[in-house]
C-alpha positions as CSV (number, residue, x, y, z in Angstrom):
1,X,0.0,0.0,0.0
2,X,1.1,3.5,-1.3
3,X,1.5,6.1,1.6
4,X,-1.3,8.3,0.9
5,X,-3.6,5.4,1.0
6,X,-2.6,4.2,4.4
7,X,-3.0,8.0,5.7
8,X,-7.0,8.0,4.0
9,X,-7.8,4.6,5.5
10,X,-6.1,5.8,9.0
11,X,-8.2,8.6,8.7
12,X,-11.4,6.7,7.5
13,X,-11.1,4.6,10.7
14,X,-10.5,7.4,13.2
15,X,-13.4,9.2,11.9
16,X,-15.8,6.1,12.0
17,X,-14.9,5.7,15.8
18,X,-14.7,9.0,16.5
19,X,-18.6,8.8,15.0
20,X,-19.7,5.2,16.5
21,X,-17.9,5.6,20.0
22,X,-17.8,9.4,20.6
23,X,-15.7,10.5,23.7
24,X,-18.3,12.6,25.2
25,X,-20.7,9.3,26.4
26,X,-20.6,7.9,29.4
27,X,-20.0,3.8,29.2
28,X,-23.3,3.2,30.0
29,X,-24.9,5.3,27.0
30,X,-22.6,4.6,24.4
31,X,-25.0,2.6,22.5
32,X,-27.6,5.3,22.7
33,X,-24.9,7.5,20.8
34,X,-24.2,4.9,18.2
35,X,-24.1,5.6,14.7
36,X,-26.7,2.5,14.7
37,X,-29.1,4.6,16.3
38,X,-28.1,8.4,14.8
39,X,-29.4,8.2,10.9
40,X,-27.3,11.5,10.7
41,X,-23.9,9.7,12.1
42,X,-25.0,6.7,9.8
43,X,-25.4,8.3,6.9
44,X,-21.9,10.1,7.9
45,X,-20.1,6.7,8.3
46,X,-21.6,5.2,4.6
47,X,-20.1,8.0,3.2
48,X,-16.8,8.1,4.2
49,X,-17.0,4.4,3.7
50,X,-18.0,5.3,0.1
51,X,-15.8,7.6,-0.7
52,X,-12.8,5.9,1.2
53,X,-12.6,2.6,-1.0
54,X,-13.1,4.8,-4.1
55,X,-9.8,6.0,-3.3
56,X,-8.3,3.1,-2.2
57,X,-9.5,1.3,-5.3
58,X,-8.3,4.3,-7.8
59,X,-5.1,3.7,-6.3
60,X,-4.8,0.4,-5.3
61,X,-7.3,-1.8,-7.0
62,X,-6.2,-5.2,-6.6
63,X,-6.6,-4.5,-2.7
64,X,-10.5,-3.9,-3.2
65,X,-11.1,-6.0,-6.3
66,X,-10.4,-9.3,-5.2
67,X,-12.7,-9.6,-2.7
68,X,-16.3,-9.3,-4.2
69,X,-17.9,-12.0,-2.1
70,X,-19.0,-12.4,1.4
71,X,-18.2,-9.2,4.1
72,X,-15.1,-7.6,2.3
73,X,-17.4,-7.8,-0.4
74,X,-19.4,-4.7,0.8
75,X,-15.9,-2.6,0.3
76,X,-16.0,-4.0,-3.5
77,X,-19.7,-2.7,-3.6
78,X,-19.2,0.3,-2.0
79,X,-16.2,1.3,-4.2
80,X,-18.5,0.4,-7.0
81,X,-20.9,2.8,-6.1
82,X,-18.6,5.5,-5.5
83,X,-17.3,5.5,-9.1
84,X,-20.8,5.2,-10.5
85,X,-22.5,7.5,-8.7
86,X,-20.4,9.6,-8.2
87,X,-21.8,13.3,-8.7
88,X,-24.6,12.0,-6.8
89,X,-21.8,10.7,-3.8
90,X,-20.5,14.4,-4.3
91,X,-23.6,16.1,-3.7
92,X,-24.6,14.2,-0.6
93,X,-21.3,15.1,1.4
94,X,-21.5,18.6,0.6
95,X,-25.1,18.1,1.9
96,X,-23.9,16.7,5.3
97,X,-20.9,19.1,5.7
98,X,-23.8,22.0,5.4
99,X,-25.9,20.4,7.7
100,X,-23.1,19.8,10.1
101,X,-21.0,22.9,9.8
102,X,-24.9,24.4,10.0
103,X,-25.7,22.3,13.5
């Protein structure tokens, strides 16, 4: 793996923690601060998924592309829909950095 994809998926995985486990919650209500149970963090966290294995395809592909089947499949499929959809992609994070530089 090149550098700068190392640093994306470093950064993919601090950010979905940072999102699923936040800091702020006490141990006893870190489930009620899930992304599971936040459609706003979910959303957040399918995104940066999306846009993370783009990248890490465009610049790596064998790493994505030979797992299309079973659970690493869904980085195939979501590195799929990144390149396909992607004005679509685009439009929906500049949605949620509005609505959370907005919040």
């Amino acid at each position: 793996m090149t550098r700068p994809t190392v640093v994306v998926v470093v950064a993919f995985i601090v950010c979905a923690v940072d999102v699923l486990l936040p800091s702020t919650s006490l141990p006893v209500g870190i489930l009620s601060m899930s992304a599971l149970f936040n459609f706003q963090s979910l959303l957040l966290v399918i995104l940066l998924l999306i846009c993370t294995c783009t990248y890490v395809r465009s610049v790596a592909p064998g790493i994505v592309d030979r797992n299309k089947q079973g659970f690493l499949g869904l980085f195939w499929m979501s590195a799929r829909i990144g390149e396909r959809l992607s004005p679509y992609v685009a439009m929906a994070c500049v949605t949620m950095a509005v609505t959370l530089l907005v919040q």
